[in-house]
C-alpha positions, 0 to 999 in steps of 0.5 A: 492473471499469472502477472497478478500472480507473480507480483503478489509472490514477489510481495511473499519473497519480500517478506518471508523466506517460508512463504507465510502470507500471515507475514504480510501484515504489519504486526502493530500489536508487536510494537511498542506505543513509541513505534505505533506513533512512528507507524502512524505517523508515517501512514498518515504522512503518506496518506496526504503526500499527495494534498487530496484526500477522498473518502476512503483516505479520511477513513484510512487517516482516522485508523491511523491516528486511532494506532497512537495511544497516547491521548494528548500524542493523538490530539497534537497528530490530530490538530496537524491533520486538520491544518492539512500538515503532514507530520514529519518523516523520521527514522523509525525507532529501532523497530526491526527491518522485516517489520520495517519492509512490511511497512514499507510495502504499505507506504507504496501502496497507499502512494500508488492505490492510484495506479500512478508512481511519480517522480515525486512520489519516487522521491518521498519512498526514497527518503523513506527508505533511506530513513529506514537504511535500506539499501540502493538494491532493496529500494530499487527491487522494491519500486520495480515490484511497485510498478510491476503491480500498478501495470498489472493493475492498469492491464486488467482494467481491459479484461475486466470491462469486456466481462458482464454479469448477468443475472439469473433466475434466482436474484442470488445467482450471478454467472460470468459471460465473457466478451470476445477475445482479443489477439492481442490480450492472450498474454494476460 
């Protein structure tokens, strides 16, 4: 738990020095309609970086292209989407770097919802980031906070299954009964 904890603080430092969490949204109504179609354009990119589409990404897919205001702009992203061609990464036009860390952020969330960070995956948050002039440090700082989280992802997994619920009486109320303790699960 307090691995959980630390990573979602490690997120907050990213992105804000006061330790506002209303800071980790990506503030799109702050941004200009040519910095919307660039946001959407590269949460699209990320969504099919990996050719395989579930439902939940579709969904994802159909918000994203909604963020782009111009109706012909969202018909030609629209038309790529359904040939199964990704539009082209590009740098971000002159839309701040804190704004650009929170996109950022999202991107490597979208790419590892899998619990998973490849090579290939690596390679295209990379050519985002170099897009988007971070340095080697911020990139690396970044990719370690990303693997941080999908091992505390794939850690929880365990204590979640030894976990049941039961119901009660009354169809509302649920109480957590745990299963047995492992030794060696006492560091999380």
């Amino acid at each position: 738990c307090e691995e959980g904890l630390d990573w979602k603080h490690k997120q907050l430092e990213f992105v804000s020095a006061t330790g506002r969490t209303d800071l980790l949204k990506v503030p799109v109504s702050k941004l200009n309609p040519i910095q919307q179609r660039w946001y959407a354009e590269t949460l699209i990119a990320s969504i099919m970086s990996d050719q395989k589409l579930d439902k939940a990404e579709v969904s994802f897919l159909k918000m994203a292209i909604n963020l782009i205001k111009d109706e012909n702009q969202r018909k030609d992203v629209t038309n790529l989407v359904r040939r199964n061609r990704p539009p082209s990464l590009s740098k971000p036009p002159s839309i701040p770097k804190h704004y650009l860390v929170r996109i950022f952020i999202e991107v490597m969330l979208i790419i590892s919802a899998d619990e998973s960070l490849d090579r290939k995956e690596q390679d295209y948050l990379q050519q985002l980031a170099s897009l988007c002039e971070f340095t080697d440090n911020m990139f690396n700082r970044l990719i370690a906070w990303c693997v941080q989280g999908i091992k505390w992802k794939q850690a929880k997994i365990p204590l979640i299954n030894r976990c049941q619920l039961i119901q009660t009486k009354s169809p509302a109320k649920y109480q957590v009964i745990k299963g047995e303790v492992d030794p060696s699960d006492k560091k999380y």
